[in-house]
N, C-alpha and C positions, 0 to 999 in steps of 0.2 A: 222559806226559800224554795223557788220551782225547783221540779226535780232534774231537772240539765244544768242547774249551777251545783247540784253537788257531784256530779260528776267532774274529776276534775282536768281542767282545758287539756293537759298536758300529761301524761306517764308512760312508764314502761314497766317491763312484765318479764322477770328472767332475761335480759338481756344479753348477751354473749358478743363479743369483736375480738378477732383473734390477726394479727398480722405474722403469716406463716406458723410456725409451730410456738408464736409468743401467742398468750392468752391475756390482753390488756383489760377486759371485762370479760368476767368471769358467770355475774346473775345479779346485775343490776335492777331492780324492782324502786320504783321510785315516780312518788304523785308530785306536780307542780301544783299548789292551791293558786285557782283564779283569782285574779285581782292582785298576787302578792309579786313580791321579789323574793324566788331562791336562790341563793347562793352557794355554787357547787365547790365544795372547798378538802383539800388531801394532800397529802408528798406531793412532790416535784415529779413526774415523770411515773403517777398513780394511771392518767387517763383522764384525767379531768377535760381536755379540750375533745379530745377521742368522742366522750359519750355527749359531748355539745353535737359535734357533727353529725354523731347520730341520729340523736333527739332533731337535726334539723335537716337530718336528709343528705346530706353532702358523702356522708360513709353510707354505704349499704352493712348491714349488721350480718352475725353469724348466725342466730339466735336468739329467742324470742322476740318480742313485739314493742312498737311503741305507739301508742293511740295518743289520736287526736280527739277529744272527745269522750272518749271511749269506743273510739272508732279504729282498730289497726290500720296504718298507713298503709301498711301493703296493701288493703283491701282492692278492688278493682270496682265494685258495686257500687253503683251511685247513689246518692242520697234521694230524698225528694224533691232537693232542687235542680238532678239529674246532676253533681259532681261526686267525683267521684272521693273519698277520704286525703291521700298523697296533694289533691288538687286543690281542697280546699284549704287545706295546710299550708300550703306556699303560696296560697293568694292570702292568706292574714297574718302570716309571720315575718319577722324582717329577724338579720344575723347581721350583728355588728361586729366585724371581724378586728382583731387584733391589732393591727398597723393600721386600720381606716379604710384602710383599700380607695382613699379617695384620687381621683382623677385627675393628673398636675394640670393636664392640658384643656382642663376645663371650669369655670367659673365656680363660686360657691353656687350661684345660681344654678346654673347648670348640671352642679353633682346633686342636688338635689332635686330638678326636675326628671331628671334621667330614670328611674325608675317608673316612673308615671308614663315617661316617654314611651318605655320597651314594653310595657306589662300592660298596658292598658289601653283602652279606647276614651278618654276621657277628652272633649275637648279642648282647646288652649287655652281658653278661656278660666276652665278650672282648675286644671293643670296651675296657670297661673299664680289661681286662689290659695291653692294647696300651698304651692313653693312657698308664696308669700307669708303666709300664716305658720309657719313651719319655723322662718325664719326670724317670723317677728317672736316668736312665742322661747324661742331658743338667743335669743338677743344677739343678730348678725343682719337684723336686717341692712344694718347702715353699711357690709360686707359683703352685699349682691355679688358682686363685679370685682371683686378679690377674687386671685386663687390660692390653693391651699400653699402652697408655697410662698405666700406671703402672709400669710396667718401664723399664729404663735401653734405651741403646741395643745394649750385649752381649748383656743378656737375652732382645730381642726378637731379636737372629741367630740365641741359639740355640732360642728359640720356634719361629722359622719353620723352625731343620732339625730340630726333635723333628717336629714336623705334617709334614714330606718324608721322614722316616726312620719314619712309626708303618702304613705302608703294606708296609716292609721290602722296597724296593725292592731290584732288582740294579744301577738307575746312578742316579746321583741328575746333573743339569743346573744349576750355577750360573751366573746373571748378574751377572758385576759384585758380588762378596757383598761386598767391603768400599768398596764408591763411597760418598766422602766421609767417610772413617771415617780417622781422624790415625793416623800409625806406629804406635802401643801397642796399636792397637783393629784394624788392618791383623793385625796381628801374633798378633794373638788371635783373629781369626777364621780365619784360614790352621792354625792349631794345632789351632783346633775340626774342622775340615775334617778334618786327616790324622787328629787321634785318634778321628771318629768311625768314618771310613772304618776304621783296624785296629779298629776295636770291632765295627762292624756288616758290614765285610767288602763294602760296595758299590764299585761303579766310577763314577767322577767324572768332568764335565769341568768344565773350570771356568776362565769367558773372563774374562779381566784386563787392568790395566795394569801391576799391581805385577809389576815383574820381579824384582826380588830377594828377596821373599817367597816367589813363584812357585819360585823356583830352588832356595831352601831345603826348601821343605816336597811339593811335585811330583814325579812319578814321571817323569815326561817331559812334552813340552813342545812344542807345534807352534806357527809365528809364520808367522804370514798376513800376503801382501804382494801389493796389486794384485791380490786376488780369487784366489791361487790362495795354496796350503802354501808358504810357502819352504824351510821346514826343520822336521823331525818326529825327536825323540831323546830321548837323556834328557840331562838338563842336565849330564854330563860333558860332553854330545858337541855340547851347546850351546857350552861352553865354549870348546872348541879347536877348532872350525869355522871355517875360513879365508873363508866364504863370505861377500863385502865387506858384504851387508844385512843378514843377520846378526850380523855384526862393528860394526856401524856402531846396533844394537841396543841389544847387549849393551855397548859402548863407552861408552856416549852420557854417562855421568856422567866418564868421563875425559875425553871431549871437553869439555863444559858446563867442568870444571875448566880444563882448557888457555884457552878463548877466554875467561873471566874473568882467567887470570894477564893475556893477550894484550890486555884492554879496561884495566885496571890500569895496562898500560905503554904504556898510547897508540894501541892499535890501532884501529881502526876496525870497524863493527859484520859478524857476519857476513855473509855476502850474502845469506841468505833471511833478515833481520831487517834491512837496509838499506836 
């Protein structure tokens, strides 16, 4: 393996984000391996979306670093291609935000050529090529000339990753892609995720609730607790981690099982619900 694929595309180094005197990451240290999907996975209200924005720029951090590379983002020095770290970073990543953030008043076509539009000098020609291939590959070609409001809610998932993917990004950043979306639709978006990734060949992260989907369809898996990594693997090693928060994680539906046989036969509620 050259030695710039083992560095790897994505991490951070002590990281700290503090909103007023809350401390939501406390020393985040955490590699994304190239080529894969991690999936950043914890409580409800851990940070999980917090350290996406950071890892993609959108928060400015309190402390430490996160390289692109192996490159600090903050850097200002430029490469040898004369960019500069921050710059090259947002010209190869795309962030698929949460709700789609897609465009009512504008075509599927159209929400997908938009980016090409604003960021680039490419001519129409290619632009074109791009959209087309985007959407032939994500199965809406025959949906040019729809707009998202006439689309279901599948269609609009994978609207918003053809417009994330017509940049031909190297990591693509999801929030949250399937929040509020019922098991069948959970399940089909996590499928859309890995088949585009072997198709288009990006590296993913991708912050969740869904652990068992997560488990399925992931390359590995970090689960953020109290502001820092607990545990960074691949979901073998999710599995047979003895490490009791972890455990206590990954258990939780066997628990949930146990204390309903237990409310069943008389028991009384558990103690953080009493």
């Amino acid at each position: 393996m050259p030695e710039s694929e083992k560095v790897p595309l994505l991490a951070t180094r002590s990281l700290v984000k503090r909103f007023g005197s809350q401390v939501v990451l406390a020393d985040v240290t955490l590699e994304v391996p190239r080529g894969r999907v991690l999936a950043i996975i914890g409580k409800s209200g851990t940070g999980k979306s917090v350290l996406l924005k950071c890892l993609a720029g959108v928060l400015a951090t309190d402390g430490g670093e996160v390289l692109f590379e192996g490159r600090p983002l903050g850097a200002a020095a430029p490469d040898a291609s004369g960019t500069d770290a921050l710059a090259a970073f947002r010209r190869r990543c795309s962030y698929l935000f949460q709700g789609n953030a897609l465009l009512d008043s504008l075509t599927a076509w159209e929400n997908v050529a938009l980016p090409l539009e604003q960021a680039t000098l490419l001519p129409k020609a290619e632009i074109r090529l791009r959209v087309s291939e985007a959407l032939r590959r994500l199965e809406l070609e025959a949906d040019a000339t729809r707009y998202p409001s006439q689309m279901s809610g599948g269609m609009q998932k994978r609207l918003a990753l053809a417009r994330a993917l017509v940049t031909r990004p190297e990591i693509v950043l999801f929030d949250e892609p399937t929040a509020g979306l019922d098991p069948l639709r959970r399940n089909a978006v996590f499928a859309l995720i890995a088949h585009a990734q072997r198709e288009f060949g990006f590296t993913a992260v991708v912050v969740t609730h869904d652990l068992p989907e997560a488990l399925a369809s992931c390359d590995h898996l970090a689960l953020l607790d109290q502001g820092r990594i607990r545990f960074s693997g691949t979901p073998a090693d999710f599995a047979a981690t003895p490490d009791p928060v972890v455990a206590s994680f990954r258990d939780s539906p066997a628990a949930l099982a146990r204390d309903i046989a237990s409310l069943r036969a008389g028991a009384a509620l558990p103690a953080d619900l009493g």
